[in-house]
DOPALUM-109181 format. One record per residue: x negated, y negated, z negated of N, C-alpha, C in turn. Coordinates in steps of 0.02 Angstrom, whole numbers, plus 50000, padded with zeros to 5 digits. Each point is the difference from the previous one (the first is absolute). Example, Ala and Ser with C-alpha at 12.3 -4.5 7.8 and 13.67 -1.06 7.14 Angstrom:
DOPALUM-109181
493405028449610500454994150000499554994050000500184994750036499584994149997500394994549963
END
This chain:
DOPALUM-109181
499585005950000500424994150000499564993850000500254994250039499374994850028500014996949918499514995249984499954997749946500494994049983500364996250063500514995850008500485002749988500135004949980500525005449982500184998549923499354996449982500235001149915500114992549987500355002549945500494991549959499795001449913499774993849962499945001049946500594997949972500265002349925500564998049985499995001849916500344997849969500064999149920500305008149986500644998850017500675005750013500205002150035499835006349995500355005050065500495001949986500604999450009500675000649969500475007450067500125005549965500085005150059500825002049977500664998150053500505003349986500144989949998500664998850036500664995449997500514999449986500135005449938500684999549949499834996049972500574999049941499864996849930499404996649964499815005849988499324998949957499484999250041499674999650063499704997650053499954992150016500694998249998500374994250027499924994049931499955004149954500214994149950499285000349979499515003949994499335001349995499564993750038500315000550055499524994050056500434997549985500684997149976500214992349980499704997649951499875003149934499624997449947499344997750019499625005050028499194997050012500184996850053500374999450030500004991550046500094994749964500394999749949500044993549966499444999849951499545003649974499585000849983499144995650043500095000550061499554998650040499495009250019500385002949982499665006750015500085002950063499615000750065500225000550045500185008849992500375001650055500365007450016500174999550056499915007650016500125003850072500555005349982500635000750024500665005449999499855002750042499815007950013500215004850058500585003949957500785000650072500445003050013499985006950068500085006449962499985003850075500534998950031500794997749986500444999650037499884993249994500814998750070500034990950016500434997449961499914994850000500564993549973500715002950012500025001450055500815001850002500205005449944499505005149993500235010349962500004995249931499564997749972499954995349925500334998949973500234994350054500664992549974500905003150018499875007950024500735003450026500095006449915499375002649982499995005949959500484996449928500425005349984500514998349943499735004649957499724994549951499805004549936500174999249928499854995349958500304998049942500404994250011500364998849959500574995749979499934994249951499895002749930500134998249947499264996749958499954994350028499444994949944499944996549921499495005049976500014998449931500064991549998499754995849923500104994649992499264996849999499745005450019499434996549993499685001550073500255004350042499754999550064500264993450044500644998849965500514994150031499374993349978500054998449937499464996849986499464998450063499645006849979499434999050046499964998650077500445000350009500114995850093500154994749987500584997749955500084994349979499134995350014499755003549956499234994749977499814999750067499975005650045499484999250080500364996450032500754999049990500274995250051500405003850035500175004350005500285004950051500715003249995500264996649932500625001149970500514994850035500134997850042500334995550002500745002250025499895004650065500375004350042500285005149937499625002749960500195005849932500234997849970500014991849987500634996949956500714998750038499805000350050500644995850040500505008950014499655003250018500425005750011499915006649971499405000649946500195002849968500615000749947500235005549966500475002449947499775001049923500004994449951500035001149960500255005049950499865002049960500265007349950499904998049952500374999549954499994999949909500175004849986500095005150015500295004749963500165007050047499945007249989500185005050039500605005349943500165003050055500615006349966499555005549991500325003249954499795007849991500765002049991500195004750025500525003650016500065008550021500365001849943500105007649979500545002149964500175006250011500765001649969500584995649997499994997550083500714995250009499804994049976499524997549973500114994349985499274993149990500144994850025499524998150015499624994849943499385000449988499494997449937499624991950038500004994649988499674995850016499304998649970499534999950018499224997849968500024993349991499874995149977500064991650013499064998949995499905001950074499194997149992499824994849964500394993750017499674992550014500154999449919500605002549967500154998449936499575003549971499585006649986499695005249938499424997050037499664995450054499194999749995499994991450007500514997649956499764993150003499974995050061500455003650065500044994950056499675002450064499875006149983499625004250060500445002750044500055000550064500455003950048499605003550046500145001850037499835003550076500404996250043499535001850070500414996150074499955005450051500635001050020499915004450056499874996750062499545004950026499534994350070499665004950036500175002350055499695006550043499394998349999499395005849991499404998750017499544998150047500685003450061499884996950075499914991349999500504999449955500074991550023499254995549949499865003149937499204997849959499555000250059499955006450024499475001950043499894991450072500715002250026500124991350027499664993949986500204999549945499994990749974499045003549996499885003749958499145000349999499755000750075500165003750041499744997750073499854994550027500634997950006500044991750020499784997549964499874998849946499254994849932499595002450023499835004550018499275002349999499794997750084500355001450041499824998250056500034991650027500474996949949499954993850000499434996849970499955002249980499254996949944499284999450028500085006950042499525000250071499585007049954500095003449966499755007049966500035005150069499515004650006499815004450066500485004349967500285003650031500645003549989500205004850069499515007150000499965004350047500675004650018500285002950037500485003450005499725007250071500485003549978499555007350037499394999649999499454998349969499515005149980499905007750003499355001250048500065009349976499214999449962500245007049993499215002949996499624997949934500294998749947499684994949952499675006149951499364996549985499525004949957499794996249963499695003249932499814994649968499355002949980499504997049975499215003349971499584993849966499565004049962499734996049956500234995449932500575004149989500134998949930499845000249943499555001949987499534999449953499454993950018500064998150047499084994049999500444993449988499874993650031500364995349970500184996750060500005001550056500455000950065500145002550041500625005549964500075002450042500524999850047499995004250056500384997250077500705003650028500194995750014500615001850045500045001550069499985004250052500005002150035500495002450042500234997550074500605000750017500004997950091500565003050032500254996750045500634996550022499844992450025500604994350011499774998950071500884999450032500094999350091499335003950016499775005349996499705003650037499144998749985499814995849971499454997749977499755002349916499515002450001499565000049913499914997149971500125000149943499724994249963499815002049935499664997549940499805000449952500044994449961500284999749938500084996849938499365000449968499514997449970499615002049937500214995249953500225001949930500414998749960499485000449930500394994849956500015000249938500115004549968500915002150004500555002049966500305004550050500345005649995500215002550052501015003349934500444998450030500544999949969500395006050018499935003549994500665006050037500694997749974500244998450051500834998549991500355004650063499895005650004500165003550062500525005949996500265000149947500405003349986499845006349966500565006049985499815005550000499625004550037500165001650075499605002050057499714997450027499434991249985499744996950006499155004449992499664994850032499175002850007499555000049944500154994949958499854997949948499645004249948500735002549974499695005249950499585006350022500185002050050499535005050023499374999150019499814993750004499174998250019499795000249926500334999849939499475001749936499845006949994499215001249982499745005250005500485006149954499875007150036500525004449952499735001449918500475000549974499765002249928500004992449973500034995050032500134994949957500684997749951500485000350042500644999349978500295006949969500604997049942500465005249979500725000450022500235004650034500714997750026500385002449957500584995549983500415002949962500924999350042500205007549997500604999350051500565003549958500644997350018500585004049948500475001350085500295005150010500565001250064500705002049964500464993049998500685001349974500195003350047500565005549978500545004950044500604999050026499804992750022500534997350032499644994150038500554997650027499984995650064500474993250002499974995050031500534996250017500064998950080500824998849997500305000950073500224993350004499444995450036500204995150006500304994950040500584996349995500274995050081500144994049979499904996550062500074992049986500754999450044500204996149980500735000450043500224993950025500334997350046500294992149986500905001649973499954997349951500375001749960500134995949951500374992949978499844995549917500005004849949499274996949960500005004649936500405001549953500305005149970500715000049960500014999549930499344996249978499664998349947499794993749996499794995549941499714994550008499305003049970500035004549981499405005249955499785004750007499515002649996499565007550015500345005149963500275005550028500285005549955499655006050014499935001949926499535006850022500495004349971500075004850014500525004449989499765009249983500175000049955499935007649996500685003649998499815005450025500765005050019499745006649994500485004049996500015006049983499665003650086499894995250031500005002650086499574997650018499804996349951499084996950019499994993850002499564993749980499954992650005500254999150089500084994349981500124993950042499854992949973499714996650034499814993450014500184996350047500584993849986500354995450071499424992449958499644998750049499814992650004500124998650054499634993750006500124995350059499464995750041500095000250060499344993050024500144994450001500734999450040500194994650027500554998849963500784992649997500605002549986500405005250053499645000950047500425002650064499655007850004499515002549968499725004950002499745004249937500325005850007499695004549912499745004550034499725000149943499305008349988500355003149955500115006750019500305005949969499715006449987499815001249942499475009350015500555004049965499765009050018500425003949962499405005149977500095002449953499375004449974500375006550056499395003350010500135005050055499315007050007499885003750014499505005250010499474997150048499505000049974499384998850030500065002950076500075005450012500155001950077500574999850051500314994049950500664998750043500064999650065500295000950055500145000550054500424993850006499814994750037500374993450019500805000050038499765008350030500565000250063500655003449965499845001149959500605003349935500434992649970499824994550003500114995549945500374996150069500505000050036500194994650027500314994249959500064995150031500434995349960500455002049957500545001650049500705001949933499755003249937499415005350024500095004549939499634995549930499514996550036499254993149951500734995049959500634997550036500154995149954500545004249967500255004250006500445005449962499385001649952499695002349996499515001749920499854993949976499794994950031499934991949986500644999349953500334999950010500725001449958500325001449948499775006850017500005004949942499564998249946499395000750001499474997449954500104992849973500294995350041499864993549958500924998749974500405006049977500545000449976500284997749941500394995649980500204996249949500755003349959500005000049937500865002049982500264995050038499774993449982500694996250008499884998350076499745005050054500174999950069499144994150038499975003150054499494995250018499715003950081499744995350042500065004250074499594994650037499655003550025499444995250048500194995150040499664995450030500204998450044499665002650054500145001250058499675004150058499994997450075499605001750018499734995250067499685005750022499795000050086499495003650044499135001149969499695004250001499395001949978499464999750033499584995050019499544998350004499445002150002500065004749951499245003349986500075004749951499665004650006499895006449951499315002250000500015004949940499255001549970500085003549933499375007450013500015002349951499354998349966500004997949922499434996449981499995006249936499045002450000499995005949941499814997049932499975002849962500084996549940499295002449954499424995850007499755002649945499384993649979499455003549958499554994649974499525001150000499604994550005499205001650012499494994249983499455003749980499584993449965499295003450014499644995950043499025001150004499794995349951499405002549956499634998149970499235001749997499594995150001500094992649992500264995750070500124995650002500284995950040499544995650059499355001749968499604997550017499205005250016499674996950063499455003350023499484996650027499344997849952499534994750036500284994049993500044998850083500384993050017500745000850025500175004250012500485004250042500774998349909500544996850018500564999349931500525001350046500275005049971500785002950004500704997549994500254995250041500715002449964500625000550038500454999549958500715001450023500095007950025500425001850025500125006250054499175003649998499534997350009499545004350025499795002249931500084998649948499975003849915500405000649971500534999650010500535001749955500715000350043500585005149970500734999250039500325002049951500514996049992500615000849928500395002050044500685004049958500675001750031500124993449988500725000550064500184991050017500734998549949500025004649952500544999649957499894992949948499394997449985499884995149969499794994150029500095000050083500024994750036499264997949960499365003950018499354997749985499734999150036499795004150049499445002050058499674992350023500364994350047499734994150009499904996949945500544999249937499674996249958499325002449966499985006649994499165001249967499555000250061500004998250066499414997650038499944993949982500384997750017499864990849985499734998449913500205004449965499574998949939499125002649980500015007550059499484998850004499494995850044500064995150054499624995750032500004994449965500614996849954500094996949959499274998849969499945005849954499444998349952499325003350044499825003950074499494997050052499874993950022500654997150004499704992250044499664995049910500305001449968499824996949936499035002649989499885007150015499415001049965499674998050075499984998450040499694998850037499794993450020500654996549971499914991549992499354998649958500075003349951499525001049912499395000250034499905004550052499315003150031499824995350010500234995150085499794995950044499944992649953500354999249941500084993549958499175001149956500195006649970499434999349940499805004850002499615003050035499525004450027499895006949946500865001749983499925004249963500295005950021499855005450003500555006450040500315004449935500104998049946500095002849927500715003050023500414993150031500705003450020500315005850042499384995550052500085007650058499975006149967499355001349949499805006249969500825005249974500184995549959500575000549969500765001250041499874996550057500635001750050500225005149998499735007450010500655006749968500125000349926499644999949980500154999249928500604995649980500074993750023500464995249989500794999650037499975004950069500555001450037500195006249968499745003049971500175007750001500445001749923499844994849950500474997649960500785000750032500104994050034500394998450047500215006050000499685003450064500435005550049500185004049936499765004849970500325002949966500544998549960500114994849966500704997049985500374999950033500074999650074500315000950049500435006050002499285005550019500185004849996500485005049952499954997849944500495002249939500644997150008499934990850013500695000450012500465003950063499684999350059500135003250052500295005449992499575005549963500095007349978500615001049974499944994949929500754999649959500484999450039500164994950031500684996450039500355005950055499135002750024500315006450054500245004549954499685003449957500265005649958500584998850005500384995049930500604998749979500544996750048499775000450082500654998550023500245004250044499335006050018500235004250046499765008149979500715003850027500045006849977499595004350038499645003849944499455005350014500335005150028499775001450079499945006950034500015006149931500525003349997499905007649960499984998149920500214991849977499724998349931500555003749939500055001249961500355004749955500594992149969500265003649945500624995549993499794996449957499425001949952499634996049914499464994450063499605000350035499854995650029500454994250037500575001950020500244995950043500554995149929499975003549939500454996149966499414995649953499455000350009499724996249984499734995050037499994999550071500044994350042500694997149979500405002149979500734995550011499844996349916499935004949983499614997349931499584993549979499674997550051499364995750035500374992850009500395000950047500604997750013500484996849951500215001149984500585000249950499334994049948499465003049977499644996749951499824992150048499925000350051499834994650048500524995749998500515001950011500634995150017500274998149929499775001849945500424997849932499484998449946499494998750016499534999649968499744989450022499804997749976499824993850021499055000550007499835002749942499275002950004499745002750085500435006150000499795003050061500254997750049500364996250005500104995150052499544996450022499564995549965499714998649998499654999850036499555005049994499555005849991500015001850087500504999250031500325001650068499804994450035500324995649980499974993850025499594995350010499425000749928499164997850019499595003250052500325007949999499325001350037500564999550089500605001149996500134997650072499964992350026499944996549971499864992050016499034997950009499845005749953499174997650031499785000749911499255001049990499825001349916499904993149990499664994550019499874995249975500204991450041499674995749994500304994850007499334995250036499685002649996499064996150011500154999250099499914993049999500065001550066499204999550049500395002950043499635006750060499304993250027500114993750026499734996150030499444997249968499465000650068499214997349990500004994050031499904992549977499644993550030499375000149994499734997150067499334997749976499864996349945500514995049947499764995249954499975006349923500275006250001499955003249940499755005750016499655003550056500045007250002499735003149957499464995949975499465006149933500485002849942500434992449982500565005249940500565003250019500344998150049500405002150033500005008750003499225000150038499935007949991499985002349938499654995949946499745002749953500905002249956500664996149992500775001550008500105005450024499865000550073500405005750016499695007449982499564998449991499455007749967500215000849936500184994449973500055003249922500765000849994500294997650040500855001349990500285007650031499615003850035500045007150030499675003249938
END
């Protein structure tokens, strides 16, 4: 490869979801330059429907980059979600048990958006179809990115090299073997999921347990809901036509005192598997992990985007620390300090799935102690709580690095994880 081939650069930032996107928004306002390679285009990105539901502190944190503006105007506020079982339906009051905290429902497609357009407005290099990307020399103190764009080579030599590439991303697999510990759980079940145009028949998230398996009706739009049904991991799509998806839709989200969807044409379907996973450490050399490409929660606790964005959160912070005051103490600490995090996650995640959906083959003393769970959740103000902190987000420290504070700024968000 000719030597004009190579580009020096701070941040090699790999993968254009979430945590990619908001990664090079922070060290842009930072003055930290960054390079995004995407293997797909702008169009597969800004079209993929993935999460929904933004903690209060992810809302926040666009807020601070600027990029909230469109997420205020059309996003959906939430104070509060249902839990609903045995006919009858339980309200959570987020915003009331955490002191003013809510969630916003806001497709991820559309975050992914508003961070494109900032980032490309700003004038940030921002690659799309990329192949071929390799990475080496993670261990010395630059090491390189390696790749092909429109048909040409090129090479990064880097500072920092970021894996934001997802689960089946390149990333993690370029750390040497025997370094990492994987840790994986495979729930025995599935969700059967459709977006519908349809008005939501809720002003609120209902999660529903039934004797026939969860269901979950949210929403994107007012004109459009998201609907799952718990279902067998090897479900067959071609079994589930419509009639039969909003007839169990139905059934499952069933009320004494009467209650019935509203229903519209289906849009989209998908069977999504259910399980969890966590690499440790998070980190390799120069080479830092996150989102999707180290960790995947079941989507029962509406986590997955919010714990990427918390972990680049406190990356763009230790890296500010670096380039400000020539200290890498934070970086050091970066799994250590996310991995707090993720595992809290993970427990709540775990919990919320357990107790709302029925175990394949589970005996009758288990299943009356999920209802059990339940019952203590909805009449309890404690464990309410308890629900409601960790679905709104754990803390309050917000996410955003300026150039006029970054040394404490980081030095906040490290000690608040």
């Amino acid at each position: 490869m000719a030597e004009t081939d190579r580009t020096r650069i701070r941040v090699g930032i790999v993968g254009a979801g979430p945590a990619g996107l908001v990664l090079a928004g922070l060290l842009q306002r930072e003055g930290i330059e960054s390079v995004v390679l995407e293997a797909r285009s702008r169009e597969y990105v800004e079209a993929r429907v993935r999460a929904g539901v933004l903690e209060q502190n992810t809302v926040d944190l666009l807020d601070d980059m600027g990029v909230g503006e469109r997420m205020r105007h059309e996003g959906l506020v939430h104070e509060g979600i249902e839990l609903r079982f045995d006919g009858q339906g339980h309200r959570i009051a987020l915003t009331e048990l955490t002191g003013g905290r809510s969630i916003t429902v806001y497709g991820q497609q559309e975050v992914v958006k508003d961070l494109i357009a900032d980032r490309l407005d700003a004038g940030g290099e921002l690659l799309f179809e990329v192949e071929d990307v390799r990475l080496s020399g993670l261990e010395s103190d630059n090491p390189d990115l390696r790749f092909r764009h429109e048909g040409e080579g090129r090479v990064l030599e880097c500072d920092f090299i970021a894996g934001c590439d997802g689960f089946h991303g390149v990333c993690r697999h370029a750390v040497p073997e025997g370094v990492l510990t994987h840790h994986e759980h495979e729930y025995p079940f599935a969700w059967l999921g459709v977006l519908a145009e349809a008005k939501p028949s809720s002003e609120e998230l209902i999660y529903a347990r039934h004797e026939r398996g969860f269901a979950l009706h949210s929403m994107r739009t007012p004109e459009i809901t998201r609907l799952y049904l718990q279902c067998e991991p090897g479900e067959d799509l071609e079994q589930w036509p419509d009639a039969r998806i909003w007839e169990e839709l139905n059934r499952r989200f069933e009320l004494d005192g009467g209650f019935s969807l509203g229903e519209g044409p289906i849009v989209e379907k998908g069977i999504t598997p259910m399980r969890s996973f966590v690499c440790e450490p998070m980190q390799h050399g120069r080479l830092f992990l996150a989102g999707d490409a180290v960790h995947i929660v079941p989507p029962t606790g509406a986590k997955g985007l919010n714990l990427a964005v918390a972990d680049v959160r406190v990356l763009a912070a230790a890296l500010a620390h670096f380039y400000s005051a020539g200290d890498s103490g934070l970086l050091e600490d970066y799994s250590v300090t996310c991995l707090r995090r993720v595992w809290r996650t993970q427990y709540f995640s775990a919990w919320m799935t357990s107790m709302l959906h029925r175990a394949p083959g589970g005996d009758a003393f288990e299943e009356r102690l999920r209802r059990a769970q339940l019952e203590y959740v909805c009449s309890s103000e404690a464990a309410a709580r308890t629900l409601a902190e960790n679905y709104v987000g754990f803390d309050r420290v917000s996410a955003s690095v300026t150039p006029a504070n970054s040394a404490s700024t980081a030095h906040r968000a490290h000690a608040s994880e």
